[in-house]
N, C-alpha and C positions, 0 to 999 in steps of 0.2 A: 161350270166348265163348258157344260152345251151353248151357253150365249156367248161367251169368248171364239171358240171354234166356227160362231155361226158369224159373227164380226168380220171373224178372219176370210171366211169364205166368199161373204159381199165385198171385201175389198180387193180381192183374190179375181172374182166373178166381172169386177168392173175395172181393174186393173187389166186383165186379158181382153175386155170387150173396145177397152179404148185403145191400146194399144194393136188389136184387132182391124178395128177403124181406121189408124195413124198409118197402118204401115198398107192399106189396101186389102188383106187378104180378104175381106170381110165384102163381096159386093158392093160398090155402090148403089146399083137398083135396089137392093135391099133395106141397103141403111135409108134412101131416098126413102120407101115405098114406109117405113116405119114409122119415119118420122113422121110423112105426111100425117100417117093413120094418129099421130100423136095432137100434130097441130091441129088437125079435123076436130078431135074430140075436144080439146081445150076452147077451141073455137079461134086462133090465130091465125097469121097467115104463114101460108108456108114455102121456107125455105127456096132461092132459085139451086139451079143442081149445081152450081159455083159454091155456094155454101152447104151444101148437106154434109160434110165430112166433118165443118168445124161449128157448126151449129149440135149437129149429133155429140162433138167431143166435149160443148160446152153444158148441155143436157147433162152428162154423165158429170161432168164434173162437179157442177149443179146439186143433182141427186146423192152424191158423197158428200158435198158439205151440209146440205140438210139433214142427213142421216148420220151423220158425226155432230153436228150442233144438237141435236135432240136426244144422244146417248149421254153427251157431256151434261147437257141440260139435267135429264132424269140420274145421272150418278150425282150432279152437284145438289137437287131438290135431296135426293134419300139420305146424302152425307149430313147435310141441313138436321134431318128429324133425327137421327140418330145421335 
């Protein structure tokens, strides 16, 4: 029940953050300043400020579908052994 609730919460968390994004409330300077700190560490280049809102939105959407193909993933391996 705790891993169901906490699912719900990441898409809850990333649903508000992107929508967050979309609609402005959320700084640009900030979403700019996080990304950068994101592309820095990956080692990419980063974003001009023309794209930082739809670069941020495609990140998030990104990070759902990895973290949804890898829940699918681990339910369909345990369905498997079982």
């Amino acid at each position: 029940m705790l891993q169901m609730a906490s699912i719900v919460a990441f898409h809850a968390v990333m649903l508000l953050l992107g929508l967050g994004i979309a609609s402005r409330a959320i700084p640009e300077a900030f979403v700019a300043n996080v990304l950068g700190y994101l592309h820095k560490t990956i080692g990419i280049t980063t974003p001009s400020p023309e794209q930082v809102r739809m670069i941020a939105l495609i990140w998030i959407g990104a990070t759902v579908l990895i973290v949804d193909g890898c829940l699918f993933f681990l339910v369909f391996v345990t369905s498997l052994l079982n």
